[in-house]
N, CA and C atoms of all chains as a GROMACS GRO file, in nm:
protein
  594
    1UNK      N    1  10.670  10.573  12.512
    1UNK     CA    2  10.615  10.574  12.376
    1UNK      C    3  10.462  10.558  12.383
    2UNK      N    4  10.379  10.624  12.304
    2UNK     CA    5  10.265  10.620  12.294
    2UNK      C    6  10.199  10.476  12.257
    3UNK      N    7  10.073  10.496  12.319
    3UNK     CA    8  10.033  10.296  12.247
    3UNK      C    9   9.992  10.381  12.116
    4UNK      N   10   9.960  10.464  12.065
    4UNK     CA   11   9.928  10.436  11.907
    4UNK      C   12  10.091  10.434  11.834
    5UNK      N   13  10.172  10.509  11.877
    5UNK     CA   14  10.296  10.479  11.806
    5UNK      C   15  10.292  10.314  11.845
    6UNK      N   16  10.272  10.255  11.918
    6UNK     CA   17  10.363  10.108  11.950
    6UNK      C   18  10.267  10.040  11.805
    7UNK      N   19  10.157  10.064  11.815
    7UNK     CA   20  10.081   9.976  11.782
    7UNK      C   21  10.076  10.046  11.598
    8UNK      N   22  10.148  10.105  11.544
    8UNK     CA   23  10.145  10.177  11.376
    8UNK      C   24  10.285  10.093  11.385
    9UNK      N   25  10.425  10.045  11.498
    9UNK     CA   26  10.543  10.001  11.466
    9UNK      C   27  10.465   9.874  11.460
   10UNK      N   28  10.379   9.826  11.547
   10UNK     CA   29  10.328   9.632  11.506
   10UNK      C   30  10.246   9.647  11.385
   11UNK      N   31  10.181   9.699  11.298
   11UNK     CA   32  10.171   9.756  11.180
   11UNK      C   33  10.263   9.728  11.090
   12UNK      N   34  10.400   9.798  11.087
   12UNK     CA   35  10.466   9.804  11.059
   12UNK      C   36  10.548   9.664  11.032
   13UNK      N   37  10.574   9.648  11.148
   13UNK     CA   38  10.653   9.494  11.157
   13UNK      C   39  10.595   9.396  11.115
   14UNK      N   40  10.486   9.357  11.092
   14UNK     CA   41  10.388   9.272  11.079
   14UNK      C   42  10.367   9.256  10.910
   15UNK      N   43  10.367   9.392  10.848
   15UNK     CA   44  10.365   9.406  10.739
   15UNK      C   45  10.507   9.366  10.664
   16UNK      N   46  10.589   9.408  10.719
   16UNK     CA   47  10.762   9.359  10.670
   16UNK      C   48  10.769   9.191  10.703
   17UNK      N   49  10.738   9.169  10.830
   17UNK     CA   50  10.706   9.046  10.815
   17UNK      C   51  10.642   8.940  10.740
   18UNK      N   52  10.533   8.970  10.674
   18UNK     CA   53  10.437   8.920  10.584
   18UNK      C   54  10.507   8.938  10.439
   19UNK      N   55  10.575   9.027  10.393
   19UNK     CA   56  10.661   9.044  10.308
   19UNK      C   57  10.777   8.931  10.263
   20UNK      N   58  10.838   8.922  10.424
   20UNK     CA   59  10.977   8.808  10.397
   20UNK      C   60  10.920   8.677  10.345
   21UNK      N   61  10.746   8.630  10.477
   21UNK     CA   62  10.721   8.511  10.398
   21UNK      C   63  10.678   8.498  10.244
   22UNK      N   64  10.613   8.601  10.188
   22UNK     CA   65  10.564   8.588  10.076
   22UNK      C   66  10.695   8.637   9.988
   23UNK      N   67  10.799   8.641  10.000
   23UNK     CA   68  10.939   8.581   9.915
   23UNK      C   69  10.959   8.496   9.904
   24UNK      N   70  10.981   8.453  10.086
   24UNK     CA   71  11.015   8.294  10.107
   24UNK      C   72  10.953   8.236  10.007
   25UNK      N   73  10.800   8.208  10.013
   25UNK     CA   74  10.714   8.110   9.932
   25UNK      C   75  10.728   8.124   9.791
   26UNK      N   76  10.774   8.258   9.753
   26UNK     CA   77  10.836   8.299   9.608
   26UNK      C   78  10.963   8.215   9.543
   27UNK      N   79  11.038   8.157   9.666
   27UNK     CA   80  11.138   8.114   9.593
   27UNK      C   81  11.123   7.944   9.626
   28UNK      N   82  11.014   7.907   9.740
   28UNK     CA   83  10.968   7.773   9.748
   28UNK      C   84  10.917   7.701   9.601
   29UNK      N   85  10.811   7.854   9.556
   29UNK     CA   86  10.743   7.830   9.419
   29UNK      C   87  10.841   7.800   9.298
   30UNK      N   88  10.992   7.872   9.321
   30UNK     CA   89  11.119   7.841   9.185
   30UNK      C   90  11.155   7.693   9.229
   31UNK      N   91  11.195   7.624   9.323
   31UNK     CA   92  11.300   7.562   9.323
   31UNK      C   93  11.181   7.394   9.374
   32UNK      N   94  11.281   7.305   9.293
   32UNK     CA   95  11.225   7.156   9.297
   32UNK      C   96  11.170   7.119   9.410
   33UNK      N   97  11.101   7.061   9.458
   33UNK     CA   98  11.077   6.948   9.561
   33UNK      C   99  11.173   6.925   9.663
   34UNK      N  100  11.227   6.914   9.781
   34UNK     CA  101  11.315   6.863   9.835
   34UNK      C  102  11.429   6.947   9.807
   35UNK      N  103  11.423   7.040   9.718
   35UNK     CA  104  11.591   7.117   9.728
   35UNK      C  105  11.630   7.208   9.804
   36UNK      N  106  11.742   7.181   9.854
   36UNK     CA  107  11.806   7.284  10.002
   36UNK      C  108  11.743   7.384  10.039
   37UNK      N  109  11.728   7.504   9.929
   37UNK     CA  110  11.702   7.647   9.938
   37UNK      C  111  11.541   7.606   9.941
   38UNK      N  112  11.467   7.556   9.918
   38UNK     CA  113  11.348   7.509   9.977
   38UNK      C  114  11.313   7.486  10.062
   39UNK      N  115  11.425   7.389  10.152
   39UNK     CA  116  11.423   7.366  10.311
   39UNK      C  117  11.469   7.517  10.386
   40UNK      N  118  11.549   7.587  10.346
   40UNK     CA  119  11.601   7.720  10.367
   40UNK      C  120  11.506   7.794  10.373
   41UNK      N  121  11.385   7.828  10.260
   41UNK     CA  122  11.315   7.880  10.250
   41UNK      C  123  11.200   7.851  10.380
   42UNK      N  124  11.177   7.728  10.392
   42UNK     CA  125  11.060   7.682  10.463
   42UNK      C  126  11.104   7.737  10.615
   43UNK      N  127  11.225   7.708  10.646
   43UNK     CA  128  11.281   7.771  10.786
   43UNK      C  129  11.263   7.897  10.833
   44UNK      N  130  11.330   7.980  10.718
   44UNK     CA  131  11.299   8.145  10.732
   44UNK      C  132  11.149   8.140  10.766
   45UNK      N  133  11.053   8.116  10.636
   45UNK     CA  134  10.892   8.138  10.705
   45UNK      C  135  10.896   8.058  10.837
   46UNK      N  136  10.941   7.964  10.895
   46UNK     CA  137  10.920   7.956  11.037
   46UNK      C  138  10.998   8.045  11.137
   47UNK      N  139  11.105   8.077  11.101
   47UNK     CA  140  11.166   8.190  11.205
   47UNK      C  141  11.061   8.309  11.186
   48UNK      N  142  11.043   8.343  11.109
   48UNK     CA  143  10.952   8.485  11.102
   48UNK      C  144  10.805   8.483  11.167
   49UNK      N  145  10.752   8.312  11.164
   49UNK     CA  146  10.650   8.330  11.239
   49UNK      C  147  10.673   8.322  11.348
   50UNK      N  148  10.783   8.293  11.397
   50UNK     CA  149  10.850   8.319  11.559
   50UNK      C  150  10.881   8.415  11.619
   51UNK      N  151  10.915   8.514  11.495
   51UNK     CA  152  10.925   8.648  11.519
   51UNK      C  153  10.796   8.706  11.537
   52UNK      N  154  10.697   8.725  11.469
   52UNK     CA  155  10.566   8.780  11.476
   52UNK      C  156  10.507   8.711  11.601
   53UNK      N  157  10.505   8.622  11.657
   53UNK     CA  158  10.479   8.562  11.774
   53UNK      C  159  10.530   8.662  11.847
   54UNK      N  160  10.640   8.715  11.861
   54UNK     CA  161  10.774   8.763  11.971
   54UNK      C  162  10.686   8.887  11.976
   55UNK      N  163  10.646   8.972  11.811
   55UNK     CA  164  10.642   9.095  11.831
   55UNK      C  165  10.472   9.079  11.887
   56UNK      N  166  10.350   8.994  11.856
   56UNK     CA  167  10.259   9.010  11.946
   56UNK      C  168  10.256   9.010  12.031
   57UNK      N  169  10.303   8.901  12.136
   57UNK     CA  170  10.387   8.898  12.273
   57UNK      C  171  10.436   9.020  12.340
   58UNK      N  172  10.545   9.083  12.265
   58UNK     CA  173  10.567   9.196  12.293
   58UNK      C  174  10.525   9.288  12.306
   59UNK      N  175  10.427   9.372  12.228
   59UNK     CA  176  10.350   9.497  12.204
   59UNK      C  177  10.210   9.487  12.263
   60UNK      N  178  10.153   9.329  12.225
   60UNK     CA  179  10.046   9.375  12.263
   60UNK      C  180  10.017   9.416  12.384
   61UNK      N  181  10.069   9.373  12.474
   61UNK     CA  182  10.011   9.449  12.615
   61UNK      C  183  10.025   9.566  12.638
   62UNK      N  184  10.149   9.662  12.558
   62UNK     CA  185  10.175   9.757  12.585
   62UNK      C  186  10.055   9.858  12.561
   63UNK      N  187   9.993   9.843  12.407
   63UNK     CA  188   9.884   9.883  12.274
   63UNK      C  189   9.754   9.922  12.370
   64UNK      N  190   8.696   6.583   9.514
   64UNK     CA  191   8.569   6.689   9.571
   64UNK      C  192   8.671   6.834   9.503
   65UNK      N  193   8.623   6.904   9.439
   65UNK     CA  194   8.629   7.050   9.373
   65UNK      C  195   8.694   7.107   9.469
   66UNK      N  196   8.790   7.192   9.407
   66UNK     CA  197   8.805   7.291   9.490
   66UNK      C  198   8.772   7.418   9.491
   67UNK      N  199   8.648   7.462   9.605
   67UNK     CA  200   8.586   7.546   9.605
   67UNK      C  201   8.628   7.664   9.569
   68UNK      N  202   8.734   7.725   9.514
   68UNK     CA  203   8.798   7.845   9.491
   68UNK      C  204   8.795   7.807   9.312
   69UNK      N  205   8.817   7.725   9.313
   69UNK     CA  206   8.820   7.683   9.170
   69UNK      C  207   8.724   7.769   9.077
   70UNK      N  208   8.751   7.872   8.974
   70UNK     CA  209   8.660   7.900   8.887
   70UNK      C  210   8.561   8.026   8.920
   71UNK      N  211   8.621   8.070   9.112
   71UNK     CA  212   8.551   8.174   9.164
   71UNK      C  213   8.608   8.282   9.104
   72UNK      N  214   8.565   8.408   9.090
   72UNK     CA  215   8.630   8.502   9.079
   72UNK      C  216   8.671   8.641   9.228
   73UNK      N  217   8.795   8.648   9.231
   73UNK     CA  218   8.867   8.728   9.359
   73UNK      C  219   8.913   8.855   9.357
   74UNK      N  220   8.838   8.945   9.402
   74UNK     CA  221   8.939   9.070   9.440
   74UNK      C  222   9.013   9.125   9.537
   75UNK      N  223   9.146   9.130   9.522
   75UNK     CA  224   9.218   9.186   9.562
   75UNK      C  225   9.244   9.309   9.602
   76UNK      N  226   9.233   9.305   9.747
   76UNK     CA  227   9.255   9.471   9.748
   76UNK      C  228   9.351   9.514   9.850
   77UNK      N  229   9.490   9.564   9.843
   77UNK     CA  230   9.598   9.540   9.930
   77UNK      C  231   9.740   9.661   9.858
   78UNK      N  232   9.760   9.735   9.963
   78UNK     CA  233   9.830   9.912   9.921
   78UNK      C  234   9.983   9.823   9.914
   79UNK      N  235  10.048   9.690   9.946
   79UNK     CA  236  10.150   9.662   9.926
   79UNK      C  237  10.166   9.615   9.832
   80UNK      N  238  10.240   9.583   9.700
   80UNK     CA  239  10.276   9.569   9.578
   80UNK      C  240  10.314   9.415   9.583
   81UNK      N  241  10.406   9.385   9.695
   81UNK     CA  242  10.472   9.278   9.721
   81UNK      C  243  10.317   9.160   9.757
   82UNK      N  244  10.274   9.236   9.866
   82UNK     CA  245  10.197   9.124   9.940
   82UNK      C  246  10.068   9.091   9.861
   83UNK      N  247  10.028   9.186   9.753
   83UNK     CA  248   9.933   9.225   9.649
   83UNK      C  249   9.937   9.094   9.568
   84UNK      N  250  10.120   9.126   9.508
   84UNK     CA  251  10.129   8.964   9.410
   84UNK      C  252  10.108   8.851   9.483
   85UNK      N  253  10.159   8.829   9.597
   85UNK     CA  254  10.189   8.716   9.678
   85UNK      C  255   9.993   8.639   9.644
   86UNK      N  256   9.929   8.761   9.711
   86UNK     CA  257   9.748   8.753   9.749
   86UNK      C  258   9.737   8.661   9.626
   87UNK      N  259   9.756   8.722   9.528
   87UNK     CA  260   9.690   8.728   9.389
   87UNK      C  261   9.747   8.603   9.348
   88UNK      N  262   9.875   8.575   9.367
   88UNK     CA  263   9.940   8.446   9.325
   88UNK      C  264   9.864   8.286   9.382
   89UNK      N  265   9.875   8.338   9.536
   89UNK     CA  266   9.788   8.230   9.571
   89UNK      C  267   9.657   8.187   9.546
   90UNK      N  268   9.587   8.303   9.493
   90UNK     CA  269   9.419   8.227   9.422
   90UNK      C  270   9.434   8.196   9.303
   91UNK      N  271   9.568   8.240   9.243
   91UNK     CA  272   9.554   8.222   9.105
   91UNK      C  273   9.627   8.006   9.056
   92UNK      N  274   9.686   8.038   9.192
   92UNK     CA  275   9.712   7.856   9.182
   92UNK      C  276   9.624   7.788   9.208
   93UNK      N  277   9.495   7.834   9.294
   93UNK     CA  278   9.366   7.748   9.318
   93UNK      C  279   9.310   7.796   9.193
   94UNK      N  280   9.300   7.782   9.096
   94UNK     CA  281   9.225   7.855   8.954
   94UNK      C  282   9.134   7.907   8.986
   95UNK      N  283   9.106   8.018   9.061
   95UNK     CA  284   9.050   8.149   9.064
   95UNK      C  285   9.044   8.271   9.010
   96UNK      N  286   8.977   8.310   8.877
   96UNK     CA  287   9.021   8.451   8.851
   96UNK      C  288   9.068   8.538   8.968
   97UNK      N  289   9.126   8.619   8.954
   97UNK     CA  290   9.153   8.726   9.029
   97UNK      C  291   9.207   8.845   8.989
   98UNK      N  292   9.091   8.965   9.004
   98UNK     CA  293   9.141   9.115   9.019
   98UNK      C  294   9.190   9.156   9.113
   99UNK      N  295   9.294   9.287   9.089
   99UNK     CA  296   9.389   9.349   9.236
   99UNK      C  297   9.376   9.502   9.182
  100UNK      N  298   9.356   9.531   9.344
  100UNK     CA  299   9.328   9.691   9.360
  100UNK      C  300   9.432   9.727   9.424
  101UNK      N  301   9.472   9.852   9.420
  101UNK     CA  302   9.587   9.872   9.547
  101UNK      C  303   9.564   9.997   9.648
  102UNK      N  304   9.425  10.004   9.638
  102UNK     CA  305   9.324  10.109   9.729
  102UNK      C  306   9.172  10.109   9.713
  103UNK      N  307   9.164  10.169   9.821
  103UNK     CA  308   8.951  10.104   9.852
  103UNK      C  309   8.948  10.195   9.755
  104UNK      N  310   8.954  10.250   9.660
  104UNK     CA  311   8.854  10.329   9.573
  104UNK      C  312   8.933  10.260   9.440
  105UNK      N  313   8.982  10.245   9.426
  105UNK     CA  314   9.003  10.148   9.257
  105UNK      C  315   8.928  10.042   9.334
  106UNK      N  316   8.966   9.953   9.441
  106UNK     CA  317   8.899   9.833   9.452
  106UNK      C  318   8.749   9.828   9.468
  107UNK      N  319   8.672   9.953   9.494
  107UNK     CA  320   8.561   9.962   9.468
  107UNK      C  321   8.488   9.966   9.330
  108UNK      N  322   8.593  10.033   9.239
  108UNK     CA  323   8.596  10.066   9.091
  108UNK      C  324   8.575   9.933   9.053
  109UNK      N  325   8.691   9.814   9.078
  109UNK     CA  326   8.626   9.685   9.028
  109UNK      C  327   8.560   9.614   9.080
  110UNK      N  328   8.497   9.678   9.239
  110UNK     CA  329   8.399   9.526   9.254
  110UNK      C  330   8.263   9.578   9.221
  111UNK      N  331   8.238   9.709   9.149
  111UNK     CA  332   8.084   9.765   9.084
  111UNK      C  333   8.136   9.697   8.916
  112UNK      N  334   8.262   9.668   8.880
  112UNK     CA  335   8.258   9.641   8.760
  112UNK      C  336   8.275   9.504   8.717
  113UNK      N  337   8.332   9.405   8.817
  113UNK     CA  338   8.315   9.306   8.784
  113UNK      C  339   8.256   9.162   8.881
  114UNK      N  340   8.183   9.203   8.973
  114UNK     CA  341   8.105   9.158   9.076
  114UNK      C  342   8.149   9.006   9.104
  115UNK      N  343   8.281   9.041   9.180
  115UNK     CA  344   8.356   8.908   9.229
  115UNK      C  345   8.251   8.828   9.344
  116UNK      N  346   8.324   8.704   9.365
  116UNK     CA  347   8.277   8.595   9.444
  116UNK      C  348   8.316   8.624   9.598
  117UNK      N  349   8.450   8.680   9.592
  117UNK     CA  350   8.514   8.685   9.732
  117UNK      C  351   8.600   8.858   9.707
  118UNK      N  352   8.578   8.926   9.797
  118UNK     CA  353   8.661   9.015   9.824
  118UNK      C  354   8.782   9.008   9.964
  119UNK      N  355   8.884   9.014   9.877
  119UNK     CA  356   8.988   8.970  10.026
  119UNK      C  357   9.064   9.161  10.048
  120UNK      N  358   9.004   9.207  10.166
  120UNK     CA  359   9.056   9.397  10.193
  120UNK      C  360   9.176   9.368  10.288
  121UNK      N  361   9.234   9.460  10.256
  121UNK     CA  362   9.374   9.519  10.376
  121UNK      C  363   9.272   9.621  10.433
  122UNK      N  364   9.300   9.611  10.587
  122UNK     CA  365   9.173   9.684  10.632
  122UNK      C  366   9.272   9.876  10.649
  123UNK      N  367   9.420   9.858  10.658
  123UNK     CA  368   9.483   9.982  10.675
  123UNK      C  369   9.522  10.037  10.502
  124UNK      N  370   9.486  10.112  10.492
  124UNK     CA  371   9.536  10.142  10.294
  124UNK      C  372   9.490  10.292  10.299
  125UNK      N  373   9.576  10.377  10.208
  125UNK     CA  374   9.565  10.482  10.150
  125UNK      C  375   9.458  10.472  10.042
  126UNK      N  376   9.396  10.665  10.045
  126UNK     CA  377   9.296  10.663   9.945
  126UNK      C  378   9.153  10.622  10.000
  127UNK      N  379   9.154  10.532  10.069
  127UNK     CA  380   8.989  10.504  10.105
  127UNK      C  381   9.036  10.377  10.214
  128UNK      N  382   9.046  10.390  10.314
  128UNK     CA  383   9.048  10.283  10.452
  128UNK      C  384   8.958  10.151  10.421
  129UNK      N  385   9.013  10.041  10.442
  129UNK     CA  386   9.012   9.938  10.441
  129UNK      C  387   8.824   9.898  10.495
  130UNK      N  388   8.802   9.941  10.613
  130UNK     CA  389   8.669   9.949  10.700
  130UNK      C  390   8.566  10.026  10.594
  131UNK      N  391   8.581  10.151  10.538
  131UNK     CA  392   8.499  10.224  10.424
  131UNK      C  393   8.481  10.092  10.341
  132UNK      N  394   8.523  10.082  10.267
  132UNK     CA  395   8.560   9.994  10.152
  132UNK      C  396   8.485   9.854  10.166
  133UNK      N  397   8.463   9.809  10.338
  133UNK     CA  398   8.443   9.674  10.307
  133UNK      C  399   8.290   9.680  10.357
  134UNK      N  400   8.250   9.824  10.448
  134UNK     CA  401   8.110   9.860  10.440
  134UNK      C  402   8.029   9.908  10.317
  135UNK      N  403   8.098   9.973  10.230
  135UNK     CA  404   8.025   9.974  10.112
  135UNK      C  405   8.020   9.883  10.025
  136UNK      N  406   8.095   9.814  10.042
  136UNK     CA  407   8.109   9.667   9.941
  136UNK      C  408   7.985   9.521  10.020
  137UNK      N  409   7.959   9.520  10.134
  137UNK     CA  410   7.868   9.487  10.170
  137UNK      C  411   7.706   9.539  10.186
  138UNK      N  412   7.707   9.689  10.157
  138UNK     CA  413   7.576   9.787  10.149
  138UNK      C  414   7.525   9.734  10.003
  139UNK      N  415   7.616   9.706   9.913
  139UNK     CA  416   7.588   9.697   9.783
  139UNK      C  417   7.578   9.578   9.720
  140UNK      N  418   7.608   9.483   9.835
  140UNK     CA  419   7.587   9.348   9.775
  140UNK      C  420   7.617   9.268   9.891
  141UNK      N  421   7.533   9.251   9.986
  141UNK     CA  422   7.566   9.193  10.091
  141UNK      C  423   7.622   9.016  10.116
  142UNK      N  424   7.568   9.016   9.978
  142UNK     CA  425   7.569   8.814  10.016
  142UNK      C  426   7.707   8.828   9.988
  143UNK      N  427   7.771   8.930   9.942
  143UNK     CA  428   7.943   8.877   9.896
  143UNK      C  429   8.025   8.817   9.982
  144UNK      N  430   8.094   8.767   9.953
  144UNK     CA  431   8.202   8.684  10.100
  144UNK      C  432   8.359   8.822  10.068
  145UNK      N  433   8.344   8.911  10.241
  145UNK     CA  434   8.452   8.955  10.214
  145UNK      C  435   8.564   8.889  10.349
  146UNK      N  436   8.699   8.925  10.316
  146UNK     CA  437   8.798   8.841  10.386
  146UNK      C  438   8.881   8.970  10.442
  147UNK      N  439   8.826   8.979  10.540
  147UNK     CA  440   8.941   9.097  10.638
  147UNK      C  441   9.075   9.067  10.646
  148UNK      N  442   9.237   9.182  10.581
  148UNK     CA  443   9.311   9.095  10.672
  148UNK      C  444   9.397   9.230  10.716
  149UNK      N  445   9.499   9.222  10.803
  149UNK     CA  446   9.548   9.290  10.880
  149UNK      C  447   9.658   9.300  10.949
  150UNK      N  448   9.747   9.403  10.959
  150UNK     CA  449   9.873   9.370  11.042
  150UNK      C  450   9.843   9.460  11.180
  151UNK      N  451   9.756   9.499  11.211
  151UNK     CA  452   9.751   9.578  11.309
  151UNK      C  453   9.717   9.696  11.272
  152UNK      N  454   9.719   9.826  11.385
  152UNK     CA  455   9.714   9.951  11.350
  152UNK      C  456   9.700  10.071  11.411
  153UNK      N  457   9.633  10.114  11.459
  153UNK     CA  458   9.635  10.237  11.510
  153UNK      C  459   9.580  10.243  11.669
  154UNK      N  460   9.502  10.196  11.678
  154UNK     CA  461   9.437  10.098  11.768
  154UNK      C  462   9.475   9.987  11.876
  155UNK      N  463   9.430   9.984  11.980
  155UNK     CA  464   9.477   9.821  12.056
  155UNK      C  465   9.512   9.682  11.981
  156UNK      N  466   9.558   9.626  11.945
  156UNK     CA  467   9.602   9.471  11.927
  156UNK      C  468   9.454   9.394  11.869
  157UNK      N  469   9.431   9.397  11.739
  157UNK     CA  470   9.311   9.277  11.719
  157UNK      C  471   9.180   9.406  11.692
  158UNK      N  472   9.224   9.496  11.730
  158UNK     CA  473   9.062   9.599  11.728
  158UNK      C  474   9.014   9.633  11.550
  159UNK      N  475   9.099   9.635  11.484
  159UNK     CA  476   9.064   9.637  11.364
  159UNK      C  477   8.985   9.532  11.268
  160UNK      N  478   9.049   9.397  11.317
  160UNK     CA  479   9.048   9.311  11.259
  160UNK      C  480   8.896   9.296  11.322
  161UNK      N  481   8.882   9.313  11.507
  161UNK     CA  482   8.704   9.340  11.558
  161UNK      C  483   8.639   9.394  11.473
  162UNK      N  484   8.673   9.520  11.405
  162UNK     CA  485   8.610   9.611  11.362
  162UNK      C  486   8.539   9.548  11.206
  163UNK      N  487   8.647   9.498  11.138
  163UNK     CA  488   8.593   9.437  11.035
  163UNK      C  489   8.491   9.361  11.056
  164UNK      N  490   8.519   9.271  11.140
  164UNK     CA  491   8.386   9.189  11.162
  164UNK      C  492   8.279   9.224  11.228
  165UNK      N  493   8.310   9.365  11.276
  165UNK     CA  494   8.162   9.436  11.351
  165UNK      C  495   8.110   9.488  11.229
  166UNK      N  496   8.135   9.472  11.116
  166UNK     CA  497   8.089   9.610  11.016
  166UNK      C  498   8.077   9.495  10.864
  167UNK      N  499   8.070   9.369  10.889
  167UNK     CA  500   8.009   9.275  10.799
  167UNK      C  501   8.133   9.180  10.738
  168UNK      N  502   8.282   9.154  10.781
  168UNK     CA  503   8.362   9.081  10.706
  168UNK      C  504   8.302   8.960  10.757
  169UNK      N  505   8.313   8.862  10.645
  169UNK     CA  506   8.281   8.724  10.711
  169UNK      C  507   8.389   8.645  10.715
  170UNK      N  508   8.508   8.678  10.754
  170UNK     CA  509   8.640   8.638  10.816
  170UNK      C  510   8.729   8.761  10.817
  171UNK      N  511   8.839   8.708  10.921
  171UNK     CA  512   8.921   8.765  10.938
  171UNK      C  513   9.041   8.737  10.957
  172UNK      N  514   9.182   8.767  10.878
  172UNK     CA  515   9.306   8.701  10.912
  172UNK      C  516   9.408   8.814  10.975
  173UNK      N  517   9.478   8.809  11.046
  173UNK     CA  518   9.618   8.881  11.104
  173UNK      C  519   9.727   8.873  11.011
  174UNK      N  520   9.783   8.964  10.968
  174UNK     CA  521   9.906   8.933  10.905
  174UNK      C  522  10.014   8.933  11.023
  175UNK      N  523  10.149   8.881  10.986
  175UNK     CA  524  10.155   8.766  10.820
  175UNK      C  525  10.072   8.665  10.818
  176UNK      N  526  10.072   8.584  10.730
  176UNK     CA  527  10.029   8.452  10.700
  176UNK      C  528  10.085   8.413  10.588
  177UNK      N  529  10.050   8.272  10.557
  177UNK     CA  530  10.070   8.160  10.476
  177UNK      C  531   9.972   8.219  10.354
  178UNK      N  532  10.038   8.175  10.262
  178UNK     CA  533   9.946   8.182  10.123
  178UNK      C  534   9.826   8.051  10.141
  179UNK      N  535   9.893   7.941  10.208
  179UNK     CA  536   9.820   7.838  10.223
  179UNK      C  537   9.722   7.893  10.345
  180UNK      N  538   9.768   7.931  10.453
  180UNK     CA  539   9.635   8.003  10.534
  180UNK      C  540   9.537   8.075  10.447
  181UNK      N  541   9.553   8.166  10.360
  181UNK     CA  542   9.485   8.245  10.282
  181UNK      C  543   9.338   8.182  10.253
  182UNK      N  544   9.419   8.108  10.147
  182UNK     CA  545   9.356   8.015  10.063
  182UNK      C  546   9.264   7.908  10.143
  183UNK      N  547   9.307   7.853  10.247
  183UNK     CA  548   9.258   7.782  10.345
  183UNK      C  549   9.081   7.872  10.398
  184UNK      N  550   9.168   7.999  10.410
  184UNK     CA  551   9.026   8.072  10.503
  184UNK      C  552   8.890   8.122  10.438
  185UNK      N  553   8.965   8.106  10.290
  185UNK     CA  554   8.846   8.176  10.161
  185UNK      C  555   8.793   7.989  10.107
  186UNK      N  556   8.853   7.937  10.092
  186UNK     CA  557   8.765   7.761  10.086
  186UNK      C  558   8.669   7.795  10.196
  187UNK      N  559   8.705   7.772  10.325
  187UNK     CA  560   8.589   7.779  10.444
  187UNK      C  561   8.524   7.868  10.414
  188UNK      N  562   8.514   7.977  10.374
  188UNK     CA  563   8.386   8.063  10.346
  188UNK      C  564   8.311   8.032  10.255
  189UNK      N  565   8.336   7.956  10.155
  189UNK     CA  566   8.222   7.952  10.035
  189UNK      C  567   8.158   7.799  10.078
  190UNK      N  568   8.264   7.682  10.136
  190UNK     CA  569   8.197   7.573  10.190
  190UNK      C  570   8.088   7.570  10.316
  191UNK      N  571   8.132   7.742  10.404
  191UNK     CA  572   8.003   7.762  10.486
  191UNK      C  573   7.904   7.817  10.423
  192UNK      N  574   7.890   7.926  10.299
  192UNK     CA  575   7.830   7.972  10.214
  192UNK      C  576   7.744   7.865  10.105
  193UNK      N  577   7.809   7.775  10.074
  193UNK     CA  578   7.735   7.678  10.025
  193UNK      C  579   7.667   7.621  10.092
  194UNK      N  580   7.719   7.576  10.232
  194UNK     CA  581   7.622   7.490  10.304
  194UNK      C  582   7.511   7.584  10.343
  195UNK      N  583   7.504   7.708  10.340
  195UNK     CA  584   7.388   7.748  10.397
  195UNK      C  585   7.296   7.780  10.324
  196UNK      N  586   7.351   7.741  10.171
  196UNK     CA  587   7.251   7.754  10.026
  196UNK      C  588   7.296   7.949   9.981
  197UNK      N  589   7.404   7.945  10.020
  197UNK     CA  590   7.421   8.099   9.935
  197UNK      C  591   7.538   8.079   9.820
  198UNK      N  592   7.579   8.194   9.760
  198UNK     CA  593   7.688   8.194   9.680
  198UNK      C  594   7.701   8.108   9.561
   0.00000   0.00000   0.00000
């Protein structure tokens, strides 16, 4: 695969990524203080920045 | 102590709809006006029309590229504080986000991020901007 294809898919991913958290924080912003789907919420934005970690990790050397 | 975003006015300029509100949401909880473009040429349209405090660009966007947009927006008013941000692109890893700052952004963020990063990185610009007697 080409590094400009790799590097328009980390584009890509990065952007979908940035997406999930700014839901996440969408539904941090609905729900009380301390309530489950809040803690739920807060997790996802940490898996996803684990993911975007994974996919810099990943690509960039290739790019 | 104020919060420096407080009362600034922000443009938005970002080709995703989603990440557009998200932008816009987060200055708008620091009480920041804020306008949103969803391409360098409307977002140029409002920063000749309403001569914001901070311009925050998506440096990849349809219609007029992110890099155009944030060189003419600094040709035309240089003291402005603009805020590079970026998921990557066409380019090596980070070269865009270089690029912004070779060509006048006075920050730069990687997407994703935190609304609270956001917000975090546009405070530090006007508290370095203040301290140096600008803005």
């Amino acid at each position: 695969m080409a590094a400009s294809e790799l590097a328009g898919i980390r584009h890509e991913l990065n952007n979908r990524l940035a997406r999930i958290i700014a839901l996440a924080e969408a539904v941090m912003d609905l729900v009380p203080s301390g309530d489950r789907a809040g803690a739920a919420a807060d997790a996802l934005i940490m898996q996803t920045e684990e993911t975007a970690e994974f996919v810099r990790r990943a690509l960039d050397p290739c790019s | 102590m104020a919060d420096p975003l407080a009362g600034r006015t922000v443009l938005v300029i970002e080709d995703d709809p989603l990440l557009l509100e998200a932008m816009a949401r987060a200055f708008l909880k620091s009480n920041a006006k804020v306008l949103v473009a969803t391409n360098g040429a409307e977002g140029l349209e409002r920063f000749n029309g309403a001569s914001p405090d901070l311009v925050v660009t998506d440096i990849i966007m349809p219609e007029r590229e992110g890099i155009e947009t944030l060189m003419s927006i600094k040709a035309a008013r240089p003291a402005v504080q603009v805020l590079a941000v970026s998921g990557g692109g066409h380019t090596p890893a980070g070269k865009f986000l270089e690029l912004a700052s070779a060509v006048g952004a006075d920050a730069v963020l990687a997407k994703p991020f935190r609304a609270q990063e956001l917000t975090d990185a546009a405070r530090a610009l006007f508290m370095k901007a203040d301290a140096d007697g600008g803005v």
